[in-house]
N, C-alpha and C positions, 0 to 999 in steps of 0.2 A: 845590515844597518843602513844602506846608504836607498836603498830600496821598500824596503819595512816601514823603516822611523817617520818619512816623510807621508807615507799612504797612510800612519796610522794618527800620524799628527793631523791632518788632514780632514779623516772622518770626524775626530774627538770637534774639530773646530765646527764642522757642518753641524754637527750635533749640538755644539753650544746656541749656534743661532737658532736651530731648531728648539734648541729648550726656552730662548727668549722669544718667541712666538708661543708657544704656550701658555708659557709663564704672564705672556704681554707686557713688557718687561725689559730692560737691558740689565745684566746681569753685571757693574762693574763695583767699584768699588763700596757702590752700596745698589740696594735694589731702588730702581728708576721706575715707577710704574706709566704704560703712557698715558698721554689726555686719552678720555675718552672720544669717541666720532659720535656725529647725531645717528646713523646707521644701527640696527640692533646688531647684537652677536657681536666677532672677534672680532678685535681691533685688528687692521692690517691681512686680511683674510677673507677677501671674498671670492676667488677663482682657486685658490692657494697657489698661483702662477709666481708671485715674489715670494714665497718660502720655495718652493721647488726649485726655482732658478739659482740656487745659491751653491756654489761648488768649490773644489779646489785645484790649484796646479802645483806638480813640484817643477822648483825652479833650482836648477843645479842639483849640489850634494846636499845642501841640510835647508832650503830657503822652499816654504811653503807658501803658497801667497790664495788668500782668499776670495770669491768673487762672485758679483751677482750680476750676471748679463739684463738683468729686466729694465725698462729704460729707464723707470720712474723708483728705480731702489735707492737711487743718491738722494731723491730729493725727499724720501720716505726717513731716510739714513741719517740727515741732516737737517731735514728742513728746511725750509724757503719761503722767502718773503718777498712782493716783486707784483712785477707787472707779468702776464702770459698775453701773447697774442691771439685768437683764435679766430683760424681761418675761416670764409666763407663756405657753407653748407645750406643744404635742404635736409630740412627737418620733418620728419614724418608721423601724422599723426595714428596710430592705430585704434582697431575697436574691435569687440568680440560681437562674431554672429553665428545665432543661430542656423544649424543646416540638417538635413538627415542623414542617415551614417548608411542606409541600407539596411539595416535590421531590423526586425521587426520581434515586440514584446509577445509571450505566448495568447496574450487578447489579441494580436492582430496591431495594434496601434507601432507604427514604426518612432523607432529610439532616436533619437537629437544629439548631435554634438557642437562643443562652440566652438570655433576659430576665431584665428585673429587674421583682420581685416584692414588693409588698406584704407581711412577713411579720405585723408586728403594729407597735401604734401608740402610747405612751406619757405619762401627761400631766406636765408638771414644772414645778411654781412658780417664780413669780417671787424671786427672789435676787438678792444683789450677791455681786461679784465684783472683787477687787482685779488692777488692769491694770498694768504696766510695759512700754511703746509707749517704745522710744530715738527718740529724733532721728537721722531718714535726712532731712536738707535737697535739695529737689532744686529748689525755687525762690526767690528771692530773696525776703526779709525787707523789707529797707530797699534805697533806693539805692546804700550805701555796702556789701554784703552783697559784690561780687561784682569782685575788680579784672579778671578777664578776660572779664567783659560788658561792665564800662565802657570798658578798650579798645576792643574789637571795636564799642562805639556812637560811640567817639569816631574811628575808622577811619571808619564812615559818614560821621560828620558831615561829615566834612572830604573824602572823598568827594564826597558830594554838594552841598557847599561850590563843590568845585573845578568839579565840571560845572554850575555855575550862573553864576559866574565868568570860564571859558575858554570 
């Protein structure tokens, strides 16, 4: 119990978040669906590096605690409105050119390929810039965040209640 219940609490909650990525979606007391981004495709999904990052710890005997190490999952979690600073950089512009690859078509005429190419490279100061990040929740807050996690842990519980019992 004291090794199981936690591992298995655990996985069900990765999974919850995992189903509110799908879904696009927070899953609580009613369905939240998120703003959409100008971006096509998934909402919140473009490397899938913040769905991956998201894991669990057991802490003590029955205390599971959630977590997503990626830097920008708070401010995805909750949203934010603000000022960001952005540091000085060189900016670089690229372009595709044509090159030949070595090969050569069965006429004889050799085959092309395009890379990308360093065209030139620009420097740009540091500035701020005003952000508006909505809230896309896609893991829980608090305990009380979520009634169909806390089914689905209290389904376990009593599960694994029962196979300790019978």
């Amino acid at each position: 119990m004291h090794y199981q219940w936690p591992k298995n609490v655990g996985q069900m909650a990765v999974r919850f978040v995992n189903g509110n990525f799908r879904a696009q979606g927070w899953q609580g007391s009613s369905f939240q669906k998120w703003k959409a981004n100008s971006r096509k495709g998934t909402i919140l999904v473009k490397s899938g590096s913040l769905r991956r990052r998201t894991g669990f710890r057991i802490m003590g005997l029955a205390l599971v605690q959630l977590y997503n190490d990626s830097p920008y999952a708070k401010v995805h979690n909750n949203g934010y409105k603000g000022t960001v600073s952005v540091r000085a950089h060189t900016r670089r512009l690229l372009g595709k050119k044509r090159v030949a690859s070595g090969k050569f078509t069965n006429k004889g005429k050799e085959r092309m390929k395009s890379v990308t190419v360093l065209l030139s490279t620009t420097k740009v100061n540091a500035f701020t810039r005003k952000v508006n990040i909505p809230r896309r929740q896609f893991m829980p807050v608090s305990g009380a965040d979520s009634p169909v996690l806390n089914k689905a842990v209290e389904r376990e519980t009593l599960r694994a209640l029962k196979s300790i019992f019978n």
